[in-house]
C-alpha positions as CSV (number, residue, x, y, z in Angstrom):
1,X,34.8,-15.2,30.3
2,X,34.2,-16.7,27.1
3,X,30.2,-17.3,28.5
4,X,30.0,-13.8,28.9
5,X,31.1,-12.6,25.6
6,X,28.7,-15.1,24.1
7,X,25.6,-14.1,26.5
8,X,26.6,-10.3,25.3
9,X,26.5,-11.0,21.5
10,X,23.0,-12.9,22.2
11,X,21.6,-9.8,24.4
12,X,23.0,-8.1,21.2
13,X,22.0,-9.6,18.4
14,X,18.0,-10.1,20.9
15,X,18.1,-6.2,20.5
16,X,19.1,-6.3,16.4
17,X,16.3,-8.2,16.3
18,X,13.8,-6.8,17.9
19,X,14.8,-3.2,16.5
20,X,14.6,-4.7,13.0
21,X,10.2,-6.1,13.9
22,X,10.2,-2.8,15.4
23,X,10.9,-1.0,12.2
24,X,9.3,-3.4,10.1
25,X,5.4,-2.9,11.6
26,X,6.6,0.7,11.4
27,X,7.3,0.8,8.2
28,X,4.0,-0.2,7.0
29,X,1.5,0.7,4.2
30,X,2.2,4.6,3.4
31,X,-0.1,6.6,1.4
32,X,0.0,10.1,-0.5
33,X,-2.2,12.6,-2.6
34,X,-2.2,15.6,-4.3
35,X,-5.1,17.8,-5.6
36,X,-4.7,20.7,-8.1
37,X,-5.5,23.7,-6.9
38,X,-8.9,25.5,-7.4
39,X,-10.5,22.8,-8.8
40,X,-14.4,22.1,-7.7
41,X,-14.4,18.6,-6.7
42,X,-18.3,19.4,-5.9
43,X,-19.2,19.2,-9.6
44,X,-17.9,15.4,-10.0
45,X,-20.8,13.2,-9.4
46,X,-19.7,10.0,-11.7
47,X,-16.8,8.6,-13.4
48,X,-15.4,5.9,-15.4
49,X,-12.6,3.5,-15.3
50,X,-9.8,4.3,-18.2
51,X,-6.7,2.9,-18.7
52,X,-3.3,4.7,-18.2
53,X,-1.8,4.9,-21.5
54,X,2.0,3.1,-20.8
55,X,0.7,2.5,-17.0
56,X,1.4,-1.3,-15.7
57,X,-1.4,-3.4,-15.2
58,X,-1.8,-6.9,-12.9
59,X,-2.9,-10.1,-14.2
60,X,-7.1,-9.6,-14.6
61,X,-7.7,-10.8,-11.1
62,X,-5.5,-8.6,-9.3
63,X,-7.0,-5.7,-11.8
64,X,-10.7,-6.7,-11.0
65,X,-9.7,-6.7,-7.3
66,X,-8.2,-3.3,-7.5
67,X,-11.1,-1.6,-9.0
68,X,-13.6,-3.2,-7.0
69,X,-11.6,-1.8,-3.9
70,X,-11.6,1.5,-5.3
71,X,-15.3,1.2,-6.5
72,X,-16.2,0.5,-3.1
73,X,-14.3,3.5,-1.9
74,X,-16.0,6.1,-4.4
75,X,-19.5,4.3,-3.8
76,X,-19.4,5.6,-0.1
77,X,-18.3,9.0,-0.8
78,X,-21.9,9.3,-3.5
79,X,-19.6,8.7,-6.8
80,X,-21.7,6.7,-9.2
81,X,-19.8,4.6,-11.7
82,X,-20.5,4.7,-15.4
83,X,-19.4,3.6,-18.9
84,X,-20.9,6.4,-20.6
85,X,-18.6,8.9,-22.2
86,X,-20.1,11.1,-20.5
87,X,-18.8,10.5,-16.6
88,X,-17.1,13.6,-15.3
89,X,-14.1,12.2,-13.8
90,X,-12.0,9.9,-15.3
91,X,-10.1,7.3,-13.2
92,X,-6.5,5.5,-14.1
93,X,-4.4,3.5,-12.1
94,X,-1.1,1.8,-12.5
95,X,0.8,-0.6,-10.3
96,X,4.9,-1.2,-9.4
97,X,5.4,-4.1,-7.7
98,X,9.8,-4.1,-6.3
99,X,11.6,-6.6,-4.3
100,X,12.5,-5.9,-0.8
101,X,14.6,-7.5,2.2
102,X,12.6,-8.7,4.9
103,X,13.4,-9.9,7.9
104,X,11.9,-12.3,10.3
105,X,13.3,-12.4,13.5
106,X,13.2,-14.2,16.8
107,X,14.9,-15.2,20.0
108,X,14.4,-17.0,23.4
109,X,15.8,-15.9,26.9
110,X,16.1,-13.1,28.6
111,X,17.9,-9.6,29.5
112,X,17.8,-10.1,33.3
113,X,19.5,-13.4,33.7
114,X,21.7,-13.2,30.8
115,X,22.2,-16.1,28.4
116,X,19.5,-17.0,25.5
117,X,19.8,-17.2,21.3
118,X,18.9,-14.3,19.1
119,X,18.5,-15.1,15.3
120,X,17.3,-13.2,12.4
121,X,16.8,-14.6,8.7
122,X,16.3,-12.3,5.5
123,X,13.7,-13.7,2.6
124,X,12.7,-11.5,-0.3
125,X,9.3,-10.0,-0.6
126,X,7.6,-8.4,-3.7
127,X,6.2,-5.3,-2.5
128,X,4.2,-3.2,-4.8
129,X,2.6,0.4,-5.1
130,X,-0.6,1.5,-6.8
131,X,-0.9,4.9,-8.2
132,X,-4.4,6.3,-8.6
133,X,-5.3,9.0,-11.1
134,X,-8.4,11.0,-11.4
135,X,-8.6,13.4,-15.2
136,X,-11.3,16.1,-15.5
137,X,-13.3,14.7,-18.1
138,X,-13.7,17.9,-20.0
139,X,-10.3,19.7,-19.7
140,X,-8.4,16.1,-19.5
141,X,-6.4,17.9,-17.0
142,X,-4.9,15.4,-14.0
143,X,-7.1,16.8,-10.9
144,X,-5.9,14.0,-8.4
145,X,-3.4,11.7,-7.8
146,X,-2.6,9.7,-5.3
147,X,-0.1,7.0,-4.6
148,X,-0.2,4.0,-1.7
149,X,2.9,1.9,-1.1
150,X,3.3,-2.0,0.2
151,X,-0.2,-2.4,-0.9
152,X,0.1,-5.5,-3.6
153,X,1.4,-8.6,-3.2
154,X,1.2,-10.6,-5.9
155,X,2.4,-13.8,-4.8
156,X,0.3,-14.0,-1.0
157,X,-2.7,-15.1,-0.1
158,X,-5.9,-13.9,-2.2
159,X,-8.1,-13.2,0.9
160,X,-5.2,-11.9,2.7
161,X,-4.0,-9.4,-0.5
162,X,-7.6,-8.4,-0.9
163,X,-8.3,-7.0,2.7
164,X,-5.4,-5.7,2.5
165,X,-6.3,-3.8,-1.0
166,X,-9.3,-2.6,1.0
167,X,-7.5,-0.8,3.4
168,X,-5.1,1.1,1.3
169,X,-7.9,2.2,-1.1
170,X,-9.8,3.6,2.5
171,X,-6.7,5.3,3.9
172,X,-5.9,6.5,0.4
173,X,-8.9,8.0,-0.2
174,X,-9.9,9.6,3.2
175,X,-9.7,12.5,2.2
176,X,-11.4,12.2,-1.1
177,X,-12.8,14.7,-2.2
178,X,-10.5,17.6,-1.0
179,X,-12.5,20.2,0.8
């Protein structure tokens, strides 16, 4: 009796476990714009890095590595980078980086034959968001914003945080310029 209470809090705590990977590679990077309406995004041909006044910024490495990723972005959709005062869109960003539960999970066995060991650990992860702005030049008016989520890590693996920065700024920026 007592094995089969055991073998049911295994099978249990195997399907705890798996739910909680399951929701975690769900949970992934999450990305979000907005555009305000009736404005001509044909007319912006250049723009120029400014900062957010108030906004936090990363360490310079992490701030280089942001802005190349977003450079690289705006390069492929015919966006020329300046320093002149003169570029028509001006680009802000500003970064959050929160603490979050993670959980790393594993277990051995099976379902069909019963027995086996379930475990799952916790560990604390920093987790942080980037918000990307984009002013008309000319009116100083906030034209675009958008906003990706789990995309810095501050404390990983350069290589690691940079592809990772590359694929956010893409999937953030699909759909720039709004049609």
């Amino acid at each position: 009796m007592r094995e089969r209470v055991q073998s049911g809090i295994a099978r249990i705590g195997m399907v705890c476990a798996l739910g909680l990977m399951v929701c975690s590679v769900m949970l992934g990077q999450e990305v979000r714009s907005n555009a305000m309406p009736g404005v001509d995004f044909s007319k912006y041909h250049t723009y120029k890095w400014v900062p957010i006044e108030g906004g936090t910024h990363p360490n310079q490495i992490a701030d280089a590595e942001i802005k190349q990723a977003v450079d690289a972005q705006m390069q492929a959709k015919g966006f020329t980078k300046t320093d002149s005062d003169n570029a028509n869109l001006l680009v802000g960003y500003q970064v959050a980086v929160d603490q979050q539960k993670q959980w790393n999970a594993y277990g051995t066995g099976g379902f069909r034959w019963g027995g086996g060991m379930a475990s799952a650990t916790s560990s604390t992860i920093d987790v942080g968001s980037l918000v990307l702005d984009m002013y008309d030049r000319t009116t100083k008016q906030l034209v675009w914003t958008g906003t990706a989520t789990k995309t810095l890590d501050t404390s990983g693996n350069q290589q690691k945080n940079q592809k990772n920065l590359d694929k956010s700024m893409e999937k953030l920026l699909k759909k720039f310029p709004p049609k």
